[in-house]
C-alpha positions in Angstrom: 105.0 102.3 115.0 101.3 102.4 116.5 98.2 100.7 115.0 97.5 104.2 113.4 101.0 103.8 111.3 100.1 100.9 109.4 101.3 101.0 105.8 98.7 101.7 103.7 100.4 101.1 100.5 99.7 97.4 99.6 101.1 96.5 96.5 98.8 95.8 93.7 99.3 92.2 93.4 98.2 91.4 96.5 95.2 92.7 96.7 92.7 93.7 100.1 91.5 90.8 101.9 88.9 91.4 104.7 89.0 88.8 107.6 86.1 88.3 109.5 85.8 87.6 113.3 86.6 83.6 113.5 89.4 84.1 111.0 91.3 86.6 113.4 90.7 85.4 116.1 92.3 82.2 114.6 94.9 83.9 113.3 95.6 85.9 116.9 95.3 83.5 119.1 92.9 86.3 121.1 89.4 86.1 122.0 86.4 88.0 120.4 86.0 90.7 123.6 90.4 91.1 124.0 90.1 91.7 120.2 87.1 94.8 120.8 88.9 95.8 123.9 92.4 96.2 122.2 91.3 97.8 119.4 88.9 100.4 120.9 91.9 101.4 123.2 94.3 101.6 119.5 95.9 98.6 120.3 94.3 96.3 117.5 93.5 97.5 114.2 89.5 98.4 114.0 87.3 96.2 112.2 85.4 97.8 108.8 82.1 97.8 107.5 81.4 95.3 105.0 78.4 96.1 103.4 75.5 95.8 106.0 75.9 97.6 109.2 76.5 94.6 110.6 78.9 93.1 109.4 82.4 93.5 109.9 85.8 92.5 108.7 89.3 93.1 109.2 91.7 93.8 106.8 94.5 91.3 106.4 97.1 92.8 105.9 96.7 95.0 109.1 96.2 91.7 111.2 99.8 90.6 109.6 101.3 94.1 110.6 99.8 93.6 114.0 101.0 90.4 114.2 104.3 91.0 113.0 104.9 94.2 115.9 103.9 91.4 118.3 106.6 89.6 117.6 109.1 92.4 117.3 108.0 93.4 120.6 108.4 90.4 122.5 111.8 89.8 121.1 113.1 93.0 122.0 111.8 92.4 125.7 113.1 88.9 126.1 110.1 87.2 125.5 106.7 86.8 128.1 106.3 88.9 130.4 
């Protein structure tokens, strides 16, 4: 599944919560320019608009998914590489 995939259907408990930049990166482990870079190329989910032009956010539960494939990923390979 590529970042273009991600479920859309959030169930309506949970609610939409936008992350902004320090909060991903926090969560990622990846830096402010590898988060741009990866997710201009479609490897990262893209940021939103929140209000002003801006300001940006990311939505959680796209982080998660991302996050999630990650880890998926590296166990299927083995691990580092």
């Amino acid at each position: 599944m590529t970042i273009n995939e991600i479920p859309l259907n959030i169930p309506p408990s949970s609610g939409l919560q936008a992350l902004r930049l320090r909060k991903v990166q926090e969560k990622t482990g990846l830096c402010k320019s590898a988060i741009y870079a990866k997710a201009k190329v479609g490897q990262f989910p893209a940021p939103i608009k929140l209000g002003g032009s801006r300001t940006s956010g990311w939505l959680e539960h796209e982080i998660d998914f991302w996050l999630q494939q990650q880890v998926e990923d590296s166990r299927k390979t083995g691990g580092v590489q």
